[in-house]
C-alpha positions in Angstrom: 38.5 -31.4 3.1 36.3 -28.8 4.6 34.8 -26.1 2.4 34.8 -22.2 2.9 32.0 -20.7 4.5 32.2 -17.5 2.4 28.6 -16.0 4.2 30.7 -16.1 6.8 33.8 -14.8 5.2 32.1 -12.3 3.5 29.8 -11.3 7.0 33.3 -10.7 8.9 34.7 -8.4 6.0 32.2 -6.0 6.0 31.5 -5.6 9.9 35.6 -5.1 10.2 35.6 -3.2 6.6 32.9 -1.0 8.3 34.6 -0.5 12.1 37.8 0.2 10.2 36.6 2.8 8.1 34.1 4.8 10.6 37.1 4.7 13.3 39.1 6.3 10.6 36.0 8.8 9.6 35.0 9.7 12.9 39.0 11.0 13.8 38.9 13.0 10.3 35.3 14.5 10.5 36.5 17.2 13.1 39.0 18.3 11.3 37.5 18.3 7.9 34.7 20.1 9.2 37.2 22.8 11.3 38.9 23.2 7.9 35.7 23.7 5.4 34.3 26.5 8.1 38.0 28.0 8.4 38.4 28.5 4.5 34.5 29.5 4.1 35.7 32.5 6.6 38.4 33.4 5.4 36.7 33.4 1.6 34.2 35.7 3.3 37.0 38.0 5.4 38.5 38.5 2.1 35.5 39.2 -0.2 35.0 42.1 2.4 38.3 43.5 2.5 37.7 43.5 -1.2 34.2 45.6 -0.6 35.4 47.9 1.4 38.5 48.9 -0.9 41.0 47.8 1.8 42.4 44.8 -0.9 42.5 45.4 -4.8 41.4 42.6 -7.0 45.4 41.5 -7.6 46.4 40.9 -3.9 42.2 39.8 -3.8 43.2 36.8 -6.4 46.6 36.1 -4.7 44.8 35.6 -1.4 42.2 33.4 -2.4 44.7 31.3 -4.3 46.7 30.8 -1.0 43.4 29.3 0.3 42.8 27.0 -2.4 46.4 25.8 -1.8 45.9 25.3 1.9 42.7 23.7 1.8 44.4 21.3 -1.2 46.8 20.1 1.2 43.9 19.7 4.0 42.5 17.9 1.5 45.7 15.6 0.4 46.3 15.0 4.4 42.6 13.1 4.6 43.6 11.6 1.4 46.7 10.3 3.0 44.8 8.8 6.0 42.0 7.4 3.7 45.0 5.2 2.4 46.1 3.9 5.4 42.7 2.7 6.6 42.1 1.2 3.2 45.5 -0.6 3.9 44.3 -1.6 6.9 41.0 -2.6 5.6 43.2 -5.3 2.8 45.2 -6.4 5.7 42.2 -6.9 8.1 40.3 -8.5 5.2 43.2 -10.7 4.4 43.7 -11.7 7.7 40.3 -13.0 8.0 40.6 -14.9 4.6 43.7 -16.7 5.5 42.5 -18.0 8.9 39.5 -19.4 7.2 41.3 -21.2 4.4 44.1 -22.6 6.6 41.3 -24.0 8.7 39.1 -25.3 6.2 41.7 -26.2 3.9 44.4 -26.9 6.0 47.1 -24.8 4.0 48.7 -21.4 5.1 49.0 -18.1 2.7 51.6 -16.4 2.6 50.9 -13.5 4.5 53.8 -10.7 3.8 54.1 -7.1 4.3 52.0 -5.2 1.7 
């Protein structure tokens, strides 16, 4: 009977851990980024409405909490996408570590839908 070469197993992990994750990353930066400059303006657009007496500190407050809710759900969207490459990350990881024991040990996993 063979024996795991977990260096190996671990080595394969991380290099598909990492391409999963900075693939994922590199598709939400843009976005993320457009959205934090997008809410910092309109934070600023509305502070000087405020100023110049154009908005009262009622509709101020009620504008401002609209943000927050919008950039929530920007928030909850990357959120959303950060699960599925973590998902993807198990099943790549998985994947890696069932190949390696059915070589070395010459028995499969069982290798379901998660």
């Amino acid at each position: 009977m063979a024996k795991l070469d977990f260096t190996k197993i671990l080595n394969e992990s991380f290099i598909v851990s990492k391409d999963i994750l900075k693939k994922s990353w590199n598709k939400l930066e843009p976005y993320a980024e457009h959205e934090f400059r997008q809410f910092t303006e309109n934070a600023e657009f509305l502070a000087s409405l405020k100023l110049a007496g154009q908005i009262g500190e009622e509709e101020l407050a009620a504008r401002v909490e609209i943000q927050r809710l919008s950039l929530k759900n920007v928030l909850l969207t990357i959120e959303g996408i950060g699960l599925v490459a973590a998902q993807n990350v198990v099943n790549a990881v998985f994947s890696i570590v069932q190949k390696a024991i059915e070589s070395a040990l010459n028995i499969a996993l069982p290798f379901g839908a998660v």
